[in-house]
N, C-alpha and C positions, 0 to 999 in steps of 0.2 A: 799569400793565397786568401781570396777571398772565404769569408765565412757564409756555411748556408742559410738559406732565407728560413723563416720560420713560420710553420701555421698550428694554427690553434685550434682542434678541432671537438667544439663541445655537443655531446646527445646523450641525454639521458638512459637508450635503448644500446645497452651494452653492447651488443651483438650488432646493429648498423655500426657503432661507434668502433668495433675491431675493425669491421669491413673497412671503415674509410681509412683509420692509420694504418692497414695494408698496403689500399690502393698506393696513397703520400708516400709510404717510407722507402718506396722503390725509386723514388725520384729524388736528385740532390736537395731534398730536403728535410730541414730537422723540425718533426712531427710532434706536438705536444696532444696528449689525448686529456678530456675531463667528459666528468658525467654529469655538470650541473653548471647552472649559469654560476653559480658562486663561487666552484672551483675555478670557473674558465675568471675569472675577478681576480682570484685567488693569484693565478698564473701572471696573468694583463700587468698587476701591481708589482710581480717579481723582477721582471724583464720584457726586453725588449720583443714585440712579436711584430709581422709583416702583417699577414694576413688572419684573419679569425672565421674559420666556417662551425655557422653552428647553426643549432634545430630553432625553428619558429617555437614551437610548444613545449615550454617544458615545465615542471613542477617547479614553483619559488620562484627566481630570476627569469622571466622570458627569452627570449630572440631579442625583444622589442628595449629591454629593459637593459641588456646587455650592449647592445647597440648604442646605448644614450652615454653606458659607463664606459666602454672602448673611445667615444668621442673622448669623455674627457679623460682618460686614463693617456693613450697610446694615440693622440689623434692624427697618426701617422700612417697609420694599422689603417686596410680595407678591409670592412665586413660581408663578408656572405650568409645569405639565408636559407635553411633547407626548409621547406612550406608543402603542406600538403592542399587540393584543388580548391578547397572549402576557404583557404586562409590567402589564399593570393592577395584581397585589401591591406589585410593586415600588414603583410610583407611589402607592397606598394609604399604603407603608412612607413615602416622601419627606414625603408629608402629616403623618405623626407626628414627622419632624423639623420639619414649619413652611413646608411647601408650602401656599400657598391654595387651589390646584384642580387639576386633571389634564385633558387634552381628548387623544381618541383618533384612531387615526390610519386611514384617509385623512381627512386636517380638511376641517372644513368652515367655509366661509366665515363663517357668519350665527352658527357656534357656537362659534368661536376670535376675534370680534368682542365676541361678547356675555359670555364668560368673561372676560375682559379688559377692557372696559367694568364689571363687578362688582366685578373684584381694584382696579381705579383707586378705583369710589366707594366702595369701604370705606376705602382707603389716604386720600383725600381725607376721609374722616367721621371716623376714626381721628386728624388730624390737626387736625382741627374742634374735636372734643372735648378734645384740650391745648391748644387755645387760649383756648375758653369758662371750662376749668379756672383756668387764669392768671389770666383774668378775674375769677373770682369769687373767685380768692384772694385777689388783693391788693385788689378792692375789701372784702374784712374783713379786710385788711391782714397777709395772710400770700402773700404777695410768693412767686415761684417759685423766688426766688433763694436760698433759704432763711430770710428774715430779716436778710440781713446788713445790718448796720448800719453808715453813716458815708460820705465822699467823698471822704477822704485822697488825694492820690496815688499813694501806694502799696497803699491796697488799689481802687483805680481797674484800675490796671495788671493786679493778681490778676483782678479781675472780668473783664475783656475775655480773658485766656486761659481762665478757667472757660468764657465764653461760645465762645471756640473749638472749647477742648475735648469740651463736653460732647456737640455732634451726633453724634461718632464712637464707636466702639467700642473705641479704646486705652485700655490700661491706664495711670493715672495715680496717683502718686506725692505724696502731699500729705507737704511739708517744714513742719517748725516748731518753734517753741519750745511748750513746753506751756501749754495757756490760748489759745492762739491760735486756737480755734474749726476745728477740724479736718474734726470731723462735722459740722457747718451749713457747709462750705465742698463735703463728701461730698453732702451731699442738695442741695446746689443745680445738683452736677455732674449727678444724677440726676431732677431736675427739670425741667432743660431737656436731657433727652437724649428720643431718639425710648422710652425704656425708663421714660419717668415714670408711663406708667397698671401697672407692673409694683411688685412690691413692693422695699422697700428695707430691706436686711436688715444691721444691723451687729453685728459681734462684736468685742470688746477683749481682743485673744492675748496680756494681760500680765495681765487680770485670770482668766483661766482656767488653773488647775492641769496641769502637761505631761499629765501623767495620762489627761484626759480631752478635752483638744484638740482632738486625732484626731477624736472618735467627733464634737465640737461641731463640729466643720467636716465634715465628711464623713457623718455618719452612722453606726449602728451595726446589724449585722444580730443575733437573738435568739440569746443562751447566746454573745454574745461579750465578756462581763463577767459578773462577778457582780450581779445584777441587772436585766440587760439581760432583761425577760421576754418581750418583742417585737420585732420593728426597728422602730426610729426613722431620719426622716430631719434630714441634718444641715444647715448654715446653705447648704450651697450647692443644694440641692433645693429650700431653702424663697425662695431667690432666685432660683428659674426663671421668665426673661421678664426678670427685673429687675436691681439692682446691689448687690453685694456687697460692705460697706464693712470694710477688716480693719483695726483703729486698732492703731495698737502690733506692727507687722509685723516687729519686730526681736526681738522676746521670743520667736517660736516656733523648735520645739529642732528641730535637722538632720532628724531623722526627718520629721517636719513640712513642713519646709521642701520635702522632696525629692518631698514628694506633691502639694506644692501646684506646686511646677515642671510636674509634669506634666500637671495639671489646664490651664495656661497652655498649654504646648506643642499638647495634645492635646486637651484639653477632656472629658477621660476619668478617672473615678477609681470606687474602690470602697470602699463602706463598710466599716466595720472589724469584719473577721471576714467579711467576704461576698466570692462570688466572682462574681458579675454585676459586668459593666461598665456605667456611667450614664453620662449626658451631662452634663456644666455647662452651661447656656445661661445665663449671666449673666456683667454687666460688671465687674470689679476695679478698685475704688478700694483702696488701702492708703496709711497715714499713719505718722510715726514721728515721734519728737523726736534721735531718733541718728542718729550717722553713719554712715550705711552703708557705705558707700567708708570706710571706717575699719574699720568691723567686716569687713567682703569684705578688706579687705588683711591683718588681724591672725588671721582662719581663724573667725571669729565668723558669718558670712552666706554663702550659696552665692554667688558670683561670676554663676553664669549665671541663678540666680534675681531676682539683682541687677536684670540689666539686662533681663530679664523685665518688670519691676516700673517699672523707670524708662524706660517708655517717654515718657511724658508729666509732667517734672518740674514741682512747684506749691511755691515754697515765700512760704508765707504769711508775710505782715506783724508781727513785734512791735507791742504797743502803742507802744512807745515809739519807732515808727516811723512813727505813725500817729496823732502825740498831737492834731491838730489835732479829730479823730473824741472825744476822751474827755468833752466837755461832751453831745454828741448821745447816746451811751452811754449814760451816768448818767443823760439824762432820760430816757431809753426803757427801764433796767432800775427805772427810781423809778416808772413809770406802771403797769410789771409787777407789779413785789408790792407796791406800792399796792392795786390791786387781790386780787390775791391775797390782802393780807393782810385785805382791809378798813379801810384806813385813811385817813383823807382827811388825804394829803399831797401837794403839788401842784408843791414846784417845790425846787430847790436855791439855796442863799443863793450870792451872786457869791465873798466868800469861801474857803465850802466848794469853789466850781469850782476858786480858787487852789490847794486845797490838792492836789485831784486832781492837779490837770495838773501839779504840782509832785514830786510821787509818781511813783518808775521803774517801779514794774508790772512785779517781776519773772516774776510770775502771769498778767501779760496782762488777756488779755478778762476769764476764767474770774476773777482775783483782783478785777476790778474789778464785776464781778456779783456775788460773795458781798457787797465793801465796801458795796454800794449796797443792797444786800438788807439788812444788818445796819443800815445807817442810817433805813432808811422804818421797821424792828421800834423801835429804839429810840428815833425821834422822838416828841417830845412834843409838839410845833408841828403845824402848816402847813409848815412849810419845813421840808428838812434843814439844819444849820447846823454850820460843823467842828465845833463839840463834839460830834456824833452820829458823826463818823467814826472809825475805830482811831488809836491813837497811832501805830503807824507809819506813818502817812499824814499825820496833824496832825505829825509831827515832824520829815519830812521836805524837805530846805532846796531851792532851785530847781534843776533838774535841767539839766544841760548835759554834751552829749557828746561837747565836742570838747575837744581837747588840742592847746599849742603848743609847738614845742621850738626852740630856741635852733640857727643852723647849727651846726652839726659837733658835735652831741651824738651821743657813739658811740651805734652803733645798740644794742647790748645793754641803756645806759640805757633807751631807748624803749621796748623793746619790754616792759621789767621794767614801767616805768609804767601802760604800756596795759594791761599785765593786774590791774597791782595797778587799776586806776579801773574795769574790767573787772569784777573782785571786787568794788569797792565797790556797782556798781550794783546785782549780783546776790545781797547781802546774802551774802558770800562763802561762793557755790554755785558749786563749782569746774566739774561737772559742766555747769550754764549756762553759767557764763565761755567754757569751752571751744567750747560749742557756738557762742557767739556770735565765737567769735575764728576758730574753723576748726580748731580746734586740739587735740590732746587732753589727757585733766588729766594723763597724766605730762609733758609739756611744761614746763605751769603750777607742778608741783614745780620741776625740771627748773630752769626760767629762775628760778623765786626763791629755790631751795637757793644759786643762783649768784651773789646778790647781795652784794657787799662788806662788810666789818662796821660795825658802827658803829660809827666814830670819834671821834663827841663833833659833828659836822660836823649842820646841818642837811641831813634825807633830802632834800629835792624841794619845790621853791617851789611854791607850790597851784594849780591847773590855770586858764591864762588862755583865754578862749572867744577 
């Protein structure tokens, strides 16, 4: 059985405010009452609501005010307006934040009924059409979820916080090693949020020059560059309704950084060289392979843009955390550019699986979709077979990543170890190591500048599982 809809009905004047959760509670629906826009805030943040009717005027939080915080709270929820003659602009103006309708005041019964019966079945037909959507995607097998691939238990674990996550409007934080599918983790947060029929808009701020940042996020108004012949709007205009994917959120320069704080705080910024104030209405994903708590400690990241950003922390899976996933991989990037390429290849030899799974993937996903791409180009078969795959993969001996240590080995040994085996997996990329250790690469100097000379002595008996 379905659950009833819910409305949220906020007025300061007690006594209208009886009247109307009388009218509601006679009909299948569950009626929330408040006396203040900050109650009604109060509520918005708790759960889930359809529809929100509430008074134009009120003391502290407005109509107007309420309206901007239901966008971003519930931006799922339609708003109605109770307005009195004198206020009709105002309530016009609420509409161009993202009000559904306005009904005038003294109300009337049959027409604050019937306004709200319409704000419901749109909100219910709005919600029809993402689920018909899901529908026919993954019946042509493009899945809401973005594609993701595999049942691993650890990207099990990821999936069910993406699915948390994505109903709400927090800003979340995708963690990872690179390769690890950042942006297909981005668009599925966006997929299944109430913000899926909006657009999905991503920018990568390491591959954009400081230069011109600014103007690609924000916008630029005309004669504020050389060349700039008109205004242009920038990625966060062009993700109005929708989510804002920023990959590489640790590359942009303080100036940057400090505009983009305010966009979060306030939802306010202005193109560059312009002095009109915009709205943002759209959601913040950002991703990084750095440590931020690293960079905020060493004077690298704003501190409060930090925790801005990490409201909702994701940090995604290694392959090599997830090895049980790399035979289902491989068949599902073999059937890809199989096709793509035109080639009738149909399956990987048992083998070539050995050779995979035996392979760290310091690259991850991303390394192991180019290996598989380069294997369907150069097969000559029916089947991939190791000889189609790179020598660093054919040469690669079985992979194991644990270490035992002997009681009372000083701990400086240990931990010398763990980074040299650390180093071996990441084909010694200090920078990986680090990330995977917690750690940073003066450290990684740091502990092995430190290590004892050779003596003539055998280094380190070779690592038992």
């Amino acid at each position: 059985m379905a659950l009833p809809r819910t409305l949220l009905v906020v007025d300061d004047d007690t006594s209208n405010l009886a009247s109307l959760v009388k009218i509601f509670e006679k009909q299948p629906l569950r009626v929330l009452p408040a006396t203040s826009g900050e109650e009604a805030l109060d509520q918005l943040r708790k759960q889930p609501v359809d529809v929100v009717l509430t008074d134009l005027m009120m003391p502290g939080l407005s109509g107007i005010d309420l309206v901007k915080h239901a966008r971003a709270l519930r931006p799922e929820a339609e708003v109605v307006l109770m307005t009195a003659y004198g206020t009709i602009e105002l309530a016009v103006e609420a509409i161009r934040e993202g009000a559904y309708d306005f009904v005038t005041k003294p109300l009337r019964r049959a027409q604050i009924e019937r306004v709200i019966a319409r704000a419901l079945e749109k909100q219910a037909l709005a919600e029809e059409n993402r689920t018909l959507r899901a529908q026919l995607a993954d019946a042509r097998g493009h899945r809401p979820d973005g594609g993701i691939v595999g049942s691993a238990p650890a990207l099990r674990r990821v999936m069910e916080l993406v699915r948390q996550a994505a109903p709400s409007s927090a800003t979340v934080l995708l963690l990872g090693e690179s390769g690890t599918g950042k942006e297909l983790f981005a668009q599925a947060l966006h997929s299944l949020s109430p913000r899926a029929d909006g657009p999905f808009v991503a920018v990568n701020c390491g591959a954009l020059p400081e230069s011109i940042i600014e103007a690609e996020l924000f916008g630029a108004d005309r004669g504020s560059y050389t060349g700039a012949v008109s205004a242009r709007d920038g990625r966060f205009a062009r993700a109005h309704r929708g989510t804002l994917f920023l990959d590489e959120i640790g590359e942009l320069s303080p100036r940057v950084q400090v505009k983009l704080l305010r966009v979060l705080q306030t939802g306010q910024y202005e193109r560059v060289g312009g002095q009109q104030t915009l709205t943002a209405d759209c959601r913040i994903i950002a991703a990084t392979n750095q440590d931020l708590s690293q960079m905020v400690r060493v004077g690298e990241f704003r501190e409060d843009l930090f925790y801005r950003l990490n409201v909702i922390a994701i940090t995604l899976p290694t392959l090599r955390a997830r090895r049980e996933d790399i035979p289902l991989l491989a068949e599902h990037f073999l059937q890809r550019f199989a096709a793509k390429n035109q080639k009738r290849v149909e399956g990987i030899s048992p083998r070539a699986v050995e050779r995979l799974m035996a392979y760290a993937w310091p690259g991850n996903v991303r390394e192991l979709e180019n290996c598989v791409e380069r294997a369907v180009v150069l097969c000559r078969g029916v089947v991939v077979t190791e000889a189609d795959l790179p020598e660093t993969v054919t040469g690669a001996t079985p992979h194991d990543e644990s270490l035992t240590f002997a009681l009372g080995t000083p701990l400086e040994e240990i931990e010398r170890r763990v980074i040299r085996e650390t180093l071996r997996h990441t084909g010694d990329d200090k920078r990986r190591a680090a990330q995977l250790l917690g750690i940073s690469t003066r450290t990684i100097y740091r502990k092995l500048e430190a290590e004892p000379p050779d003596d003539g002595e055998p280094e380190d008996p070779p690592p038992v599982a």
